[in-house]
C-alpha positions as CSV (number, residue, x, y, z in Angstrom):
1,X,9.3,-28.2,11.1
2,X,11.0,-25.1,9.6
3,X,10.5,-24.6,5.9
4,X,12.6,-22.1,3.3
5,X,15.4,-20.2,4.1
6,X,18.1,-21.2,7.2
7,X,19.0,-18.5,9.3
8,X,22.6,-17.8,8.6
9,X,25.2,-17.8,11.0
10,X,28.9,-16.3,10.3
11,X,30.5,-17.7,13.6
12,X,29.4,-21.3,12.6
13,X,30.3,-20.7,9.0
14,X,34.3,-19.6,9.6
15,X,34.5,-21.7,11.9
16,X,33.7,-24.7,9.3
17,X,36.1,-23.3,7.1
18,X,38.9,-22.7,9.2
19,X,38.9,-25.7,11.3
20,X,42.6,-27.1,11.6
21,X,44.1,-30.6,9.6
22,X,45.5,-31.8,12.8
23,X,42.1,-31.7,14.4
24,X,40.4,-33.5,11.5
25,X,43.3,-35.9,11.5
26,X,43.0,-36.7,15.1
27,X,39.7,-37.2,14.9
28,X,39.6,-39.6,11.7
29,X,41.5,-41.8,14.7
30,X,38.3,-43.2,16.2
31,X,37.0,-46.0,14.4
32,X,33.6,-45.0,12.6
33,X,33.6,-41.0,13.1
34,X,32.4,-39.4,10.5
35,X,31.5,-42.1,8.1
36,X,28.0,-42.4,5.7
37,X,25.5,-43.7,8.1
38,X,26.7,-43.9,11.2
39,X,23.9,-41.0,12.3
40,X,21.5,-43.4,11.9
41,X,23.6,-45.8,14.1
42,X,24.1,-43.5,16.5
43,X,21.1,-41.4,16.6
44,X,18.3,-42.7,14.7
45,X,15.7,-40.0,15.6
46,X,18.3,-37.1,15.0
47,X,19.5,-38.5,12.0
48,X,15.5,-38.2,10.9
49,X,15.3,-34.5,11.8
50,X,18.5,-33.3,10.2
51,X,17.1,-35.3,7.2
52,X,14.0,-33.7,6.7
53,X,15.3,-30.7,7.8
54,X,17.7,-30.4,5.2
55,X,15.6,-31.5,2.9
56,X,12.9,-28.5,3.8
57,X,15.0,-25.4,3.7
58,X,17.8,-23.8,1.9
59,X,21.0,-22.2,2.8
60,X,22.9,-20.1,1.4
61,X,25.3,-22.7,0.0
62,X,22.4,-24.4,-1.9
63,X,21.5,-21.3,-3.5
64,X,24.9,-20.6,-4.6
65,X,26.6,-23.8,-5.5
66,X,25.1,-26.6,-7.4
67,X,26.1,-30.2,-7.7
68,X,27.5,-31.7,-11.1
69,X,26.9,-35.4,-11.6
70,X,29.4,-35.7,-14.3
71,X,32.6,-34.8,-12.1
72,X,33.5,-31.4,-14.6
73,X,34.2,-28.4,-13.5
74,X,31.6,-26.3,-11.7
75,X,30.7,-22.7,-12.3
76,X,27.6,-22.3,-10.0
77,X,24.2,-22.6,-10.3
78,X,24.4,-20.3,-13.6
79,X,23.1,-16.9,-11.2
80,X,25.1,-15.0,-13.8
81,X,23.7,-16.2,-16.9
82,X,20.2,-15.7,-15.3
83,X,21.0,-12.1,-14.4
84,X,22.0,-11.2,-17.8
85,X,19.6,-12.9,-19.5
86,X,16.9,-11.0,-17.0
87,X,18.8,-7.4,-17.8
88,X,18.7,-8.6,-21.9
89,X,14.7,-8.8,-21.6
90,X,15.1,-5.9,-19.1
91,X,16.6,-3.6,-21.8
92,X,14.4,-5.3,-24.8
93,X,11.0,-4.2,-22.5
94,X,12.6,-0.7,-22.2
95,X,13.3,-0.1,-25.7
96,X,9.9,-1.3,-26.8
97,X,8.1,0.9,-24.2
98,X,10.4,3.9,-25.4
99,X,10.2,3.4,-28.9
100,X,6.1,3.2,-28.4
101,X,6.4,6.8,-26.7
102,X,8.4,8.4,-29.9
103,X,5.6,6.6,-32.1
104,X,2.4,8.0,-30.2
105,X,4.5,11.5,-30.1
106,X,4.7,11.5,-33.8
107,X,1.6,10.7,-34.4
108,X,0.0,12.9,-32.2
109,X,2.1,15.7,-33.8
110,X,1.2,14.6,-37.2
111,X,-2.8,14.7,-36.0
112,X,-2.3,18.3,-34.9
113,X,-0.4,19.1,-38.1
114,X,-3.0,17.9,-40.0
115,X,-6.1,19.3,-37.8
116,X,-4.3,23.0,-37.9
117,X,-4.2,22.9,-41.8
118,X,-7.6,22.9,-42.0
């Protein structure tokens, strides 16, 4: 069984998205196509598979859509509040390791001050 990412495939993918009303329509015709559970009817052992294999990996969709309970309207899985959070602390680590650099650089000049005085 296949676990983390699903190979992506573009053909499949726009071709999900641009598959045509009257096709869907046509198809709605036959009594039971498409609806919750009739996989397991059907297919018992397939219906198993895609189960656990959907449950085991990730697609792309998973990683960038999430799903709201509530019925409100839905941003994403919040990638871009991550991201700016993760630049924030970034930019916080930079500072801090620059502003360490400028104090050891003083005081090293303030030792040498002080040890060419004497």
């Amino acid at each position: 069984m296949k676990f983390g990412f699903r190979t992506p495939n573009v053909k499949k993918r726009i071709s999900a998205r641009t598959t045509g009303r009257l096709k869907r329509s046509a198809k709605s015709v036959i009594p039971g196509y498409g609806a919750k559970g009739m996989g397991m009817v059907n297919d018992p052992k397939k219906a198993i598979n895609n189960t656990i294999y959907h449950s085991t990996t990730t697609g792309i969709d998973d990683i960038s859509t999430t799903t709201t309970t509530g019925g409100g309207d839905d941003f994403g899985c919040g990638c871009l509040g991550c991201l700016v959070t993760f630049m924030q602390l970034f930019y916080c680590l930079v500072m801090i390791a620059i502003n360490l650099v400028i104090v050891f650089v003083i005081i090293s000049l303030f030792l040498s001050f002080l040890n060419t005085r004497k």
